[in-house]
Backbone as CSV, one residue per row, in Angstrom:
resi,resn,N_x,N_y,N_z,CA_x,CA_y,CA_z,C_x,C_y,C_z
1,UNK,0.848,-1.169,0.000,0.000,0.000,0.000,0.898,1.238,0.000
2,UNK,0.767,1.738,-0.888,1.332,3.077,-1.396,0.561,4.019,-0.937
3,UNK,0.916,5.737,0.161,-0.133,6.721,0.125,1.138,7.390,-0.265
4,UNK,0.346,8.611,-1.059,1.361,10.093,-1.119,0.724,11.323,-0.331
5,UNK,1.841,11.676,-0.319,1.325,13.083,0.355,2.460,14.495,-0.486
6,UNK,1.167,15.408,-0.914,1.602,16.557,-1.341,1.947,17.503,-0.343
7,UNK,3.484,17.517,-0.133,4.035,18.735,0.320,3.325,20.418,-0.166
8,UNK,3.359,21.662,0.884,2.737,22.593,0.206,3.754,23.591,0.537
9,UNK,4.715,23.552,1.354,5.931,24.641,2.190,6.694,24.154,1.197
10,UNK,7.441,25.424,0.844,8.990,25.731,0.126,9.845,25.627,0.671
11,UNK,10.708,25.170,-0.119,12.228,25.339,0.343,13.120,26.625,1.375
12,UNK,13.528,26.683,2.012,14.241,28.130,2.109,15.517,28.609,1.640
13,UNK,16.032,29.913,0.324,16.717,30.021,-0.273,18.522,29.989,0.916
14,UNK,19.274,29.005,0.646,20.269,29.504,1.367,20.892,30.818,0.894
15,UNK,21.425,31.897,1.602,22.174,32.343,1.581,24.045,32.577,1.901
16,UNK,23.928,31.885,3.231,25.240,31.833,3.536,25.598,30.617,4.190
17,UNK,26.175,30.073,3.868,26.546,28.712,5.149,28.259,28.393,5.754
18,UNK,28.378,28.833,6.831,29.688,28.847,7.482,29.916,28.116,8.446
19,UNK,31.406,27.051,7.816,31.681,26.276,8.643,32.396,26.825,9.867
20,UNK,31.621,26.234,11.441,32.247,26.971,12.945,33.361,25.966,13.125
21,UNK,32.893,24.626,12.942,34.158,23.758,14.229,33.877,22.508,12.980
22,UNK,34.936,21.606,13.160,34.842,20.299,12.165,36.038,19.718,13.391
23,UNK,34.698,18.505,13.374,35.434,16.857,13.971,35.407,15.593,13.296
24,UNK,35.928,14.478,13.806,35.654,13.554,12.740,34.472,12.677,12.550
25,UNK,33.894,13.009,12.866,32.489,12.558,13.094,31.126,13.820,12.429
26,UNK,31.138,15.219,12.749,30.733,16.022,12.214,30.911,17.248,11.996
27,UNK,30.825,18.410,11.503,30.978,19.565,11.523,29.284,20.688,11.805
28,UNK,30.243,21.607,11.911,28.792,22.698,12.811,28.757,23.439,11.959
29,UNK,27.956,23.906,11.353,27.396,24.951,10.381,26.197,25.959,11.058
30,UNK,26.469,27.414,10.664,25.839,28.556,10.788,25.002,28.627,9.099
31,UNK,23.978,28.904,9.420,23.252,29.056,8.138,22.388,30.409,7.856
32,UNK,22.949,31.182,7.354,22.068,32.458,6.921,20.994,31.906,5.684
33,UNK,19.780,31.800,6.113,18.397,31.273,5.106,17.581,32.333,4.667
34,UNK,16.881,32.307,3.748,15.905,33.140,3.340,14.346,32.386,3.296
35,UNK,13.691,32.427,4.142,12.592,31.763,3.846,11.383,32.753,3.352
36,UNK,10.818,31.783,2.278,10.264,32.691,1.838,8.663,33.407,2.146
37,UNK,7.894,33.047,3.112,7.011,33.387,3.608,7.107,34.415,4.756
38,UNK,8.404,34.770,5.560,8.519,35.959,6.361,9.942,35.823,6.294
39,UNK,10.024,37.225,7.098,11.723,37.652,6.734,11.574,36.768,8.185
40,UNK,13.205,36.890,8.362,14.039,36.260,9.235,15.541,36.803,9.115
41,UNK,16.313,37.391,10.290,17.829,37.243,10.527,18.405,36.720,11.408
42,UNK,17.548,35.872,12.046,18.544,34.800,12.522,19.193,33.764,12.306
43,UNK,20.177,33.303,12.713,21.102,32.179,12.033,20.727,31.135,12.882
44,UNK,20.512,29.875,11.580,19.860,28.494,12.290,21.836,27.433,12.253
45,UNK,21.552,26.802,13.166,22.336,25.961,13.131,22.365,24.589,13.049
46,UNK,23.418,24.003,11.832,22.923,22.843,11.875,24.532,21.610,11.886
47,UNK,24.532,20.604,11.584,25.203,19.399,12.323,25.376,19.136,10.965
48,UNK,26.284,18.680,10.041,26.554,18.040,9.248,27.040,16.789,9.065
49,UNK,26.258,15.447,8.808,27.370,14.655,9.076,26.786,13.172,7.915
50,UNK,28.323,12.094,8.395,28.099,11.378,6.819,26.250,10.812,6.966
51,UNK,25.740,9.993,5.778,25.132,9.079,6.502,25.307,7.737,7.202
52,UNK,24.305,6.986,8.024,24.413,6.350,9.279,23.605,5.289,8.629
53,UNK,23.530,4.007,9.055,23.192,2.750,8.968,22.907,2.305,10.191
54,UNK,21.833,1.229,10.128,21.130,0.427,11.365,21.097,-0.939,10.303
55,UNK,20.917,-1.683,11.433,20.372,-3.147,10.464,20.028,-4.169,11.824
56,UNK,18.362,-4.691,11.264,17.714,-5.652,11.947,18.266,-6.829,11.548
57,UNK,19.531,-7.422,12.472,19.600,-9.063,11.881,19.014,-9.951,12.139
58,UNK,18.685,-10.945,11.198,18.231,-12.441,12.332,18.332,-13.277,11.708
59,UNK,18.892,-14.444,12.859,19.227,-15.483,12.694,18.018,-16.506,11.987
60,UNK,18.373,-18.077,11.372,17.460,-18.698,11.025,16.398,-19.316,12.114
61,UNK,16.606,-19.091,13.406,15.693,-19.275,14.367,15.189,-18.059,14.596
62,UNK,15.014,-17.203,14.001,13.989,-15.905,14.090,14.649,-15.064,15.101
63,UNK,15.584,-15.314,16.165,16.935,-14.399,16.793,16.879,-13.210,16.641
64,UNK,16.971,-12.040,17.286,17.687,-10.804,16.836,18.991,-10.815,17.557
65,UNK,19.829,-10.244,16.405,21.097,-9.735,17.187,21.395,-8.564,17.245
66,UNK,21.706,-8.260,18.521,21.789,-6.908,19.313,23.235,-6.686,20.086
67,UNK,23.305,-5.334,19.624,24.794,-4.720,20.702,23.991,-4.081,22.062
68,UNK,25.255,-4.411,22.887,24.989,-3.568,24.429,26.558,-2.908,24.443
69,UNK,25.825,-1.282,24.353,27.171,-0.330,24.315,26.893,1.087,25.154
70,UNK,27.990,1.530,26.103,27.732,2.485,26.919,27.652,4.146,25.346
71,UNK,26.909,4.600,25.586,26.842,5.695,25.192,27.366,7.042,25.846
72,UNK,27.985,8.029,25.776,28.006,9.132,26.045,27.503,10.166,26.371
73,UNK,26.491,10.265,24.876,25.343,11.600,25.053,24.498,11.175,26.220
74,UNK,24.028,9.973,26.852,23.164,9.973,28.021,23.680,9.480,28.753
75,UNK,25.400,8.873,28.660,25.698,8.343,30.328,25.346,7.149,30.431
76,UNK,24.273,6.285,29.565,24.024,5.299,30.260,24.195,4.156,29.305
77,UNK,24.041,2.994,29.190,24.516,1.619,28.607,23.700,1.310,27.855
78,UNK,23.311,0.811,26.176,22.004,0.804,25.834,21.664,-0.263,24.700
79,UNK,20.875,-0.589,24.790,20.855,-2.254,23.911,20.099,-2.012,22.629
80,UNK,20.935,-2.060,21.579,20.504,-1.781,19.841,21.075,-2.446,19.322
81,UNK,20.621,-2.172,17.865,20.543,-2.291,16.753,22.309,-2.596,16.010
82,UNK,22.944,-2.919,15.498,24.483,-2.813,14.953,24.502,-1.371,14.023
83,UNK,25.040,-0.574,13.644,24.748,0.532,12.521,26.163,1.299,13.107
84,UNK,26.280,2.211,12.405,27.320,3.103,11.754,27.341,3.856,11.108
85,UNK,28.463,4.588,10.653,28.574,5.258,9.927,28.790,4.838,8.242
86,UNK,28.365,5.709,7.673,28.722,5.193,5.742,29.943,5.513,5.700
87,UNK,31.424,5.070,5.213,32.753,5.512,4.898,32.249,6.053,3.809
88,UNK,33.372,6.638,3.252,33.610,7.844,2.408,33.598,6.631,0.590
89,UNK,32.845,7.277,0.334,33.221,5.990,-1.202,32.236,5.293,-0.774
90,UNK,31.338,4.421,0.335,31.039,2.966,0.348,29.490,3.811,0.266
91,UNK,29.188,2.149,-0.460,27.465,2.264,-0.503,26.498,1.770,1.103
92,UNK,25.254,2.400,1.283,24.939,1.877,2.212,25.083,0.555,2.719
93,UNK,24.409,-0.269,1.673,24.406,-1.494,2.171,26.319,-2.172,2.321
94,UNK,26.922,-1.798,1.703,28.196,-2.057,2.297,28.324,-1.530,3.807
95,UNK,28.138,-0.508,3.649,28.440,-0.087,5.522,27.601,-1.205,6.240
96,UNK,26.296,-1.509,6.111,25.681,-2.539,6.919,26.383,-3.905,6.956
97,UNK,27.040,-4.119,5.995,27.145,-5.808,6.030,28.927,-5.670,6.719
98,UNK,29.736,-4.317,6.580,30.657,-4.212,7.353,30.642,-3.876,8.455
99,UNK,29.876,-3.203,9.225,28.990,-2.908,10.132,28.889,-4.144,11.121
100,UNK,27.886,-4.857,10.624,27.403,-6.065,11.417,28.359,-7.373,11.755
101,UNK,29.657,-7.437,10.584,30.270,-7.906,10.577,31.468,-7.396,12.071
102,UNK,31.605,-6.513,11.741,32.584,-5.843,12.824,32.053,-5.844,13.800
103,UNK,31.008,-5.812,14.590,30.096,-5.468,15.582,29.733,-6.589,16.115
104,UNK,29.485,-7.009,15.437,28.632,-9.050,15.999,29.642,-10.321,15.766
105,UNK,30.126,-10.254,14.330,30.718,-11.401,14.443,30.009,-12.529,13.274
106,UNK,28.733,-11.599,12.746,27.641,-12.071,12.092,28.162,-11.542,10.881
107,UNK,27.207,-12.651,9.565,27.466,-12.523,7.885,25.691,-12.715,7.638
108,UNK,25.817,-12.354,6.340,24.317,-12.502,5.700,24.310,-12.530,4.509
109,UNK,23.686,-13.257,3.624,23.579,-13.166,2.157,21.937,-12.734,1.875
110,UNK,21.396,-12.598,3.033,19.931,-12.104,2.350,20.001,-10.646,3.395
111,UNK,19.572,-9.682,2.741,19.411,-8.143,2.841,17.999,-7.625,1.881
112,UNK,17.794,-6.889,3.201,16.280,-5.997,2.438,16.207,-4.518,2.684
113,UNK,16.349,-3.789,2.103,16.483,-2.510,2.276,14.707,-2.011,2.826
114,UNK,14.673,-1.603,3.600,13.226,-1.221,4.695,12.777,0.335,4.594
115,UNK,14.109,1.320,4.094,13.784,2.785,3.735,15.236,3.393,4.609
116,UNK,14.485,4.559,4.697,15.716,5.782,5.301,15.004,6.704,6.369
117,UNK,15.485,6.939,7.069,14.785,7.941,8.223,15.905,9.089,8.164
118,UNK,15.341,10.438,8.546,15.934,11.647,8.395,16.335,11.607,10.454
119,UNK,17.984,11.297,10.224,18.490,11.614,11.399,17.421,12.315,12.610
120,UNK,17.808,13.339,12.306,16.815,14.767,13.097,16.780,15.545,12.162
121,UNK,15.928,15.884,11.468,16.118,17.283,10.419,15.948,18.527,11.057
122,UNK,15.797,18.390,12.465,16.144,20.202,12.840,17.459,20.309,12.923
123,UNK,18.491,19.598,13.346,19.787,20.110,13.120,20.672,19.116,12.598
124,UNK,20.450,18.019,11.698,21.040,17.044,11.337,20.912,17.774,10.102
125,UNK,22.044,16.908,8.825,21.734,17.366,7.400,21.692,15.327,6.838
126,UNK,21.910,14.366,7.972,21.980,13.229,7.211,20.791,12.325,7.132
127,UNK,21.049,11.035,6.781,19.915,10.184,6.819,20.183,8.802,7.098
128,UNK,19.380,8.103,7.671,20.005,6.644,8.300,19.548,5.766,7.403
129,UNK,20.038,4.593,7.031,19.321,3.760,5.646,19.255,2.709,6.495
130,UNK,17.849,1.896,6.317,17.282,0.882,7.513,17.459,-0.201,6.632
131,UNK,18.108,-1.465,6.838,18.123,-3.193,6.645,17.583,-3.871,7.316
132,UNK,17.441,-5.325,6.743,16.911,-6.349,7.739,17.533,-7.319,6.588
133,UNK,18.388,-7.590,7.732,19.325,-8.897,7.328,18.752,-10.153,7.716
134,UNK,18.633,-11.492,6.822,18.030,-12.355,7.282,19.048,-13.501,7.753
135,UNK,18.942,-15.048,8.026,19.289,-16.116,8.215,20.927,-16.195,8.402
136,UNK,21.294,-14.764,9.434,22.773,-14.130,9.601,23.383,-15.961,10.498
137,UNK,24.400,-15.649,10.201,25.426,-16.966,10.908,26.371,-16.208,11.223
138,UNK,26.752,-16.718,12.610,27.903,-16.365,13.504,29.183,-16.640,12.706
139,UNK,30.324,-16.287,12.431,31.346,-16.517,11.696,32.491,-16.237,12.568
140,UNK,32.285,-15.796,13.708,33.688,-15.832,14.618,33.734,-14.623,15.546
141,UNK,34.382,-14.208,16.351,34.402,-12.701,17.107,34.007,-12.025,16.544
142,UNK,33.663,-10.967,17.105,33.439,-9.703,16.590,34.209,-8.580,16.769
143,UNK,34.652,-7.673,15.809,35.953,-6.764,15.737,35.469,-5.506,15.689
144,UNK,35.121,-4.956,16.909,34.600,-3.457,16.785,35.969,-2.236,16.559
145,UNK,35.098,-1.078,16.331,36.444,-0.121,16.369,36.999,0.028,17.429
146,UNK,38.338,0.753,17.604,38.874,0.802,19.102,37.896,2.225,19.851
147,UNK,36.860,2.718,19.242,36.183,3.373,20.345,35.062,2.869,20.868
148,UNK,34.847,1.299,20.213,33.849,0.985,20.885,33.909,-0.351,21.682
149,UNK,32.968,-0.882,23.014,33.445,-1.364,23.885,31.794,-2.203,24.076
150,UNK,31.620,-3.708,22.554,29.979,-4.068,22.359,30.535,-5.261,23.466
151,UNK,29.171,-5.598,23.902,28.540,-6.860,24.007,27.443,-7.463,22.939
152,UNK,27.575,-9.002,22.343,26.588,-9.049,21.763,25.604,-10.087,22.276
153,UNK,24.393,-9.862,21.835,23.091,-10.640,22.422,22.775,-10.965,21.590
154,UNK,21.875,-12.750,21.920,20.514,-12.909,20.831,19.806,-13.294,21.576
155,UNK,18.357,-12.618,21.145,17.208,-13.263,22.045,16.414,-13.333,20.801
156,UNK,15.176,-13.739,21.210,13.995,-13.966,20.339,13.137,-12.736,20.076
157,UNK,12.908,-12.716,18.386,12.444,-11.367,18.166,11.577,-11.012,19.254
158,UNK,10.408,-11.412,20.092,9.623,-11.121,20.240,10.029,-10.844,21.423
159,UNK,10.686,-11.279,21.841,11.399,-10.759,23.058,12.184,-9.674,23.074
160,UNK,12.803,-9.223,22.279,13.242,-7.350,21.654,12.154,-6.644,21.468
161,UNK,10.982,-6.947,20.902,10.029,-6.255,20.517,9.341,-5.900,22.021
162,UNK,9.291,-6.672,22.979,8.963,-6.246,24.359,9.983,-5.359,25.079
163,UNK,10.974,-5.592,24.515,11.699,-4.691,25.303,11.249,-3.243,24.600
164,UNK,11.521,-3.259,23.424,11.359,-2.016,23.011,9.618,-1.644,23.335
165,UNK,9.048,-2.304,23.307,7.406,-1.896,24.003,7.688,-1.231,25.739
166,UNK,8.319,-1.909,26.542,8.278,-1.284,27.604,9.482,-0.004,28.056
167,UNK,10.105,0.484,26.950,11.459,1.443,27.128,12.661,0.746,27.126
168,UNK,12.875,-0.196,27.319,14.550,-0.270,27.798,15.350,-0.047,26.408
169,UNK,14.835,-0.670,25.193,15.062,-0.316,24.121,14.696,1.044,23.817
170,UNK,15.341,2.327,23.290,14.920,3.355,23.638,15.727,4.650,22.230
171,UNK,16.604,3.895,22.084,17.565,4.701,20.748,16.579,4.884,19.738
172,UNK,16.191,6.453,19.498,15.095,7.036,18.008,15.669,6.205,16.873
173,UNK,16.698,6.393,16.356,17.001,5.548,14.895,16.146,4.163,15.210
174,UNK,16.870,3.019,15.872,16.223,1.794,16.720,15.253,1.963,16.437
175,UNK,14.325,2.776,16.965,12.977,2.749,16.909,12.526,2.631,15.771
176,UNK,13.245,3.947,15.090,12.091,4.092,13.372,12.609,2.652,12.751
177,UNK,13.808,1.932,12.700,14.325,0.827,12.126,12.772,-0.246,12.319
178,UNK,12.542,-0.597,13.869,11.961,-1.376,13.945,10.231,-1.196,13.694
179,UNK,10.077,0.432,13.389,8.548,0.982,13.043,8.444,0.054,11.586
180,UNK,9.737,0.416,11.078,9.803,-0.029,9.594,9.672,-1.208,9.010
181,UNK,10.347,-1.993,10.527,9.943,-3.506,9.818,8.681,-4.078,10.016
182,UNK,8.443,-3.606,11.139,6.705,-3.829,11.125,6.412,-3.885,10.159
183,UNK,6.118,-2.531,9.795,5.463,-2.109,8.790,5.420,-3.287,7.356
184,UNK,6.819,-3.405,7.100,6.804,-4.082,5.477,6.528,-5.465,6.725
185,UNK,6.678,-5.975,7.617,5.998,-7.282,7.611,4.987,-7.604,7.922
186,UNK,4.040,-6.150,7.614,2.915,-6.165,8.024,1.767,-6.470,6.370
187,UNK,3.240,-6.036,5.550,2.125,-5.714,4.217,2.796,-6.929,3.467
188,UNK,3.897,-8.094,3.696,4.105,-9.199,3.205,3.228,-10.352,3.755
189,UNK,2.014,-10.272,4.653,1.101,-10.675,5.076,0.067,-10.804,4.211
């Protein structure tokens, strides 16, 4: 089931965009805009950065596999999805299947692309591209980067899907990933 929806708001003309600070992960941009329904001089700010990958794996016993990794921005420890960043040159689905590989320890020859979710579009400029990897097999350790510090899990989908029903699962990307698979396994029904 296909719906559309007609957008009716314009674009806003950029005028100026100046880079403040660049890390390796993102840069900060000042944006002088012109929108065209009222003036405006204030400068919006926004986050530039590559795009990001998630991917729902599962095993041939219906499994999800999941990282447990302390986060920063909240301090606290948090159980998702495998995903990353896109390298420079690579196609999405390459980042996912290197991704999951590095992260879990897991391979897949069946992949379904599920859509893309817009980071945050108030101050993001990227977009996350959602998978669902199927009948993944363990192939040996898992080799994360040296800034990251996973545990990996498998439980039974339906048992992730409760978690994420009662909060503990809680990461926005995560979420829209798993809105998404609903969704298409709602309409392969």
């Amino acid at each position: 089931m296909s719906v559309m929806f007609k957008f009716s708001k314009p674009g806003w003309e950029l005028l100026k965009d100046k880079k403040l600070y660049e890390t390796p992960i993102f840069s900060l941009h000042q944006l002088q805009l012109n929108p065209p329904e009222f003036q405006s001089n204030h400068p919006y700010y926004i986050l530039k950065a590559p795009e990001w990958i998630n991917v729902i794996p599962l095993t041939a016993e219906n499994e999800i596999v999941l990282v447990e990794q302390y986060r920063v921005g909240i301090d606290e420890t948090t159980l998702e999805l495998p995903g990353g960043m896109v390298d420079p040159g690579e196609k999405p689905l390459e980042a996912c299947k290197r991704e999951l590989h590095e992260e879990t320890g897991y391979l897949s020859d069946e992949w379904e692309k599920l859509g893309r979710t817009s980071s945050n579009p108030a101050i993001l400029n990227n977009f996350t591209h959602l998978y669902v990897a199927r009948n993944c097999s363990y192939t040996g350790s898992n080799n994360p980067d040296g800034s990251e510090d996973i545990k990996v899990h498998t439980m039974p989908l339906n048992r992730f899907l409760s978690l994420v029903q009662n909060g503990t699962v809680h990461h926005a990307i995560v979420l829209a990933a798993v809105a998404q698979f609903l969704l298409n396994e709602r309409d392969l029904e």
